[in-house]
N, C-alpha and C positions, 0 to 999 in steps of 0.2 A: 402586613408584617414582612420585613425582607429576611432573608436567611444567607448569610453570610459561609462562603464555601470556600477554601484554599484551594488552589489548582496547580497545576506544574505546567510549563510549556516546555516542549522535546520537539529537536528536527531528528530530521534522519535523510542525508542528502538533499537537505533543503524542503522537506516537506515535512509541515510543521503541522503539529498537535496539541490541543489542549488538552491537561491530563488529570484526569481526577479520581481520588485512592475513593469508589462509594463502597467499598466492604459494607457500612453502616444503612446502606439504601436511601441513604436523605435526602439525592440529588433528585430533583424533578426532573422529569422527562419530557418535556415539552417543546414540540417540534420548535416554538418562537422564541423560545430561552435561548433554546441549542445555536437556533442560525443570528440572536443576536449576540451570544458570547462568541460566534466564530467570525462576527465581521471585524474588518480591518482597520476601521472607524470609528464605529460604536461599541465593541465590545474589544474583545483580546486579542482577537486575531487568528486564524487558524484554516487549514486545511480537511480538518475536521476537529470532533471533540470527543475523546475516547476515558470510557467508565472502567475501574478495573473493581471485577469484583468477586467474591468467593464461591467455589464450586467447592461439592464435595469429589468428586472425580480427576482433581488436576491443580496445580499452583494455587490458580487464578483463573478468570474470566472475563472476556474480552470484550465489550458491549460499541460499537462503534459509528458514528453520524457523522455522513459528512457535513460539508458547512451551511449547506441548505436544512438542516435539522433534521432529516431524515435520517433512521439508521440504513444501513446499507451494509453490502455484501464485506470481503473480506478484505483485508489492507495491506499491505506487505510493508511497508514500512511504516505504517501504524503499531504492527507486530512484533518488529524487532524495536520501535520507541518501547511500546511496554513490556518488551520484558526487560528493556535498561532501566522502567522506572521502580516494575517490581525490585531488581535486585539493587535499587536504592531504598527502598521501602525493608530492605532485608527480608524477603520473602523464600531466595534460596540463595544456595552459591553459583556451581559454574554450570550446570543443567536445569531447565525448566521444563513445565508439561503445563500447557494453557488449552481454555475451550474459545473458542471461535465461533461464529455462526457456520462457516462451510466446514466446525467440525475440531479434531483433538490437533493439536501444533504440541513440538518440541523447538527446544530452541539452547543455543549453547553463546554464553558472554565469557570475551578473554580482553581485556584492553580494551575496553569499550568498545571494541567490535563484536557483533550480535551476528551469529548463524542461524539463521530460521528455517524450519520445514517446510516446506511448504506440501498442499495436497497434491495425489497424482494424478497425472493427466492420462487422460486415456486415448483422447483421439483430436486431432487437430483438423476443422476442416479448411477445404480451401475453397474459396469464391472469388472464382472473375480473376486469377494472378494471387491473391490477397489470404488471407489468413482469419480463423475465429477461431478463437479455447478461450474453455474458463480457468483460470489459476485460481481460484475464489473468490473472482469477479472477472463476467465476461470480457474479453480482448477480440480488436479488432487491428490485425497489425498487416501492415504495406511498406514497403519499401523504397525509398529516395533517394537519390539525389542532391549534393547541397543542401543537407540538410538543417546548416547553422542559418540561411536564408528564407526557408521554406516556410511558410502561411500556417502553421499551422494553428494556431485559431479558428481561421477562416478554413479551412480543410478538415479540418476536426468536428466544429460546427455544422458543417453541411453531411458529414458522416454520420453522427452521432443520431441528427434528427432526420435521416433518410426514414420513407415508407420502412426499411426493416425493421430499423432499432430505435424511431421514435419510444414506441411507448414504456417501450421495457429500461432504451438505454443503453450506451453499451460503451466502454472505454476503448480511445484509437490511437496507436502508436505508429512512429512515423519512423523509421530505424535504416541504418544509414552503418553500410559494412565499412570498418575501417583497416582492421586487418585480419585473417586468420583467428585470431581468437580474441578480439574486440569489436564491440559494436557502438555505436551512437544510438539511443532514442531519446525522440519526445513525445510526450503525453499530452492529448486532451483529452479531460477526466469530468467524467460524466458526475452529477449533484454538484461538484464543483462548477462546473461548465464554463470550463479555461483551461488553460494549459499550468500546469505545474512544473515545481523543478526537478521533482520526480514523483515517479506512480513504483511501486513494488511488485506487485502483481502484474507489473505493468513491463516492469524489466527482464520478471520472469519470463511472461508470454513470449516477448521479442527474443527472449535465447532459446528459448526454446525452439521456435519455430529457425531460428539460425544454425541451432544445431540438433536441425532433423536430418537425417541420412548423412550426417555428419561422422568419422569417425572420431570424434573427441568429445569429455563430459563435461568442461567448463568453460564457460566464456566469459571477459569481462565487461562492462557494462555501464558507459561513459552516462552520466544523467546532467545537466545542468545545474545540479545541483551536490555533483561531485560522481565518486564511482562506488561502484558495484561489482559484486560477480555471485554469478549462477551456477551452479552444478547440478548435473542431473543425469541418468542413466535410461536408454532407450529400453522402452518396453514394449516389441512390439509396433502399433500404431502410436503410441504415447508415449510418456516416462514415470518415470518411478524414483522414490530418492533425488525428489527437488531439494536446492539446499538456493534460499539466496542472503548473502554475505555482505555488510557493510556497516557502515558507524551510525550510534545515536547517540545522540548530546539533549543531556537538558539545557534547557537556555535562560529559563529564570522561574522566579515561582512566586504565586503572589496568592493576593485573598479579594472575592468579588461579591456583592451584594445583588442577591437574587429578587 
C-alpha cells in the first residue's frame, strides 16, 4: 500500500532540503526511503531530508538525515530552511524557539533572511597548523590558497576517511582569506560525501576559527552557493552568541508516493 506524503523543497545558499510538515508522525523513517527521496535521479533530490515536528518545550522540532538516510548531527542551513518553512506553515511571526539534536536554537526571519543561533563553542583545537570544533557537527578546517582551483573532493576525501575521522566522520573545510572581514570556504560534507555549495555549520566553523584572537565579532562568508555572515563573541578559549545569517527560499513543493 503506498502512502502518498506532500513535501517542500528549500535551498539555503544552494544547499538544498527536502521538507516535510510530520507534526502527524506518518512519515516512515527508513534509512532506504530517506536516501532514495534524496537521490538526484531517482527520487527528489536533496542534500538532506528534514522532518519538522512538534515539541512541547519550543516552536517545533528539528529531525534531520542527511542523503545517505541517516540522521545526523546538527545543520545550519538546514536550520534556517526550517524556520522559513515553519513561518510559511504559520507557526510564528519574527522570533522562533526550535529543538535540534545538539540541543534548543532560536532564530529570527525579516525578508527572507533567517538569523540562527547557533551553540557555543567552547574550545577550538588545533592539529598539525589545522583546526577541529564542533558547531553541531564536528569541523575540520585548513587554510588555502587558490581556492576557486583547489581539489577539493579529492582533499576532502582523503581527510575525512584518514585513521582519525574514518569512523565517526568529520566535515572539512577548505577557507581562503579574502579580506579583513571576508572569507571563502568550501565544504566536503561528510553522509553526503562530496562537496556542497554550502555547509552551515560549516561556515560557522571557518569564522570562527578566522576570527580567533581577532579583534572583531563578524565576518562574512563567501559559499558557492552565495553568502553568509557570522557573528560571534569571544569567550575565553571559545565563543559565545554565535549568530549565522543568510537567505532561504522555497523552491517548489510537490506530493510523493511512499
Amino acid at each position: 500500500m503506498q502512502n502518498t506524503i506532500e513535501f517542500f523543497k528549500y535551498q539555503g545558499t544552494g544547499n538544498d532540503f527536502v521538507m516535510i510538515d510530520n507534526r502527524d508522525l506518518q512519515f516512515p523513517k527508513d534509512q532506504q526511503i530517506i536516501e532514495k527521496i534524496c537521490d538526484r535521479r531517482f527520487g527528489i533530490g536533496g542534500d538532506g531530508l528534514i522532518l519538522l515536528e512538534n515539541d512541547a518545550s519550543a516552536n517545533f522540532k528539528m529531525v534531520y538525515y542527511n542523503s545517505d538516510g541517516n540522521e545526523s548531527t546538527m545543520c545550519g542551513n538546514g536550520g534556517r530552511c526550517i524556520v522559513a518553512f515553519a513561518h510559511f506553515l504559520d507557526l510564528f511571526e519574527g522570533h522562533v524557539t526550535f529543538i535540534a539534536i545538539d540541543g534548543l536554537h532560536e532564530a529570527e526571519i525579516q525578508n527572507g533572511v533567517i538569523k540562527l543561533k547557533m551553540i557555543d563553542v567552547e574550545s577550538i583545537k588545533r592539529i598539525d597548523g589545522n583546526f577541529e570544533l564542533n558547531t553541531g557537527s564536528p569541523h575540520y578546517v585548513t587554510f588555502v590558497e587558490k581556492l576557486k582551483n583547489y581539489k577539493v573532493y579529492e582533499n576532502g576525501n582523503i581527510i575525512r576517511n584518514s585513521a582519525s575521522y574514518c569512523q565517526e566522520g568529520i566535515n572539512v573545510n577548505f577557507v581562503e582569506k579574502i579580506y579583513e572581514d571576508e572569507i571563502f570556504i568550501r565544504t566536503y560534507e561528510r553522509g553526503v560525501e562530496d562537496e556542497t555549495f554550502s555547509c552551515g555549520t560549516g561556515a560557522t566553523a571557518s569564522a570562527l576559527v578566522f576570527l580567533k584572537d581577532k579583534n572583531q565579532s563578524s565576518v562574512k562568508v563567501k559559499v558557492l552557493g552565495g553568502n553568509l555572515k557570522v557573528y560571534a563573541e569571544q569567550d575565553g578559549a571559545g565563543f559565545k552568541n554565535i549568530w549565522l545569517e543568510g537567505p532561504a527560499k522555497q523552491v517548489f513543493k510537490g506530493k510523493i508516493n511512499i
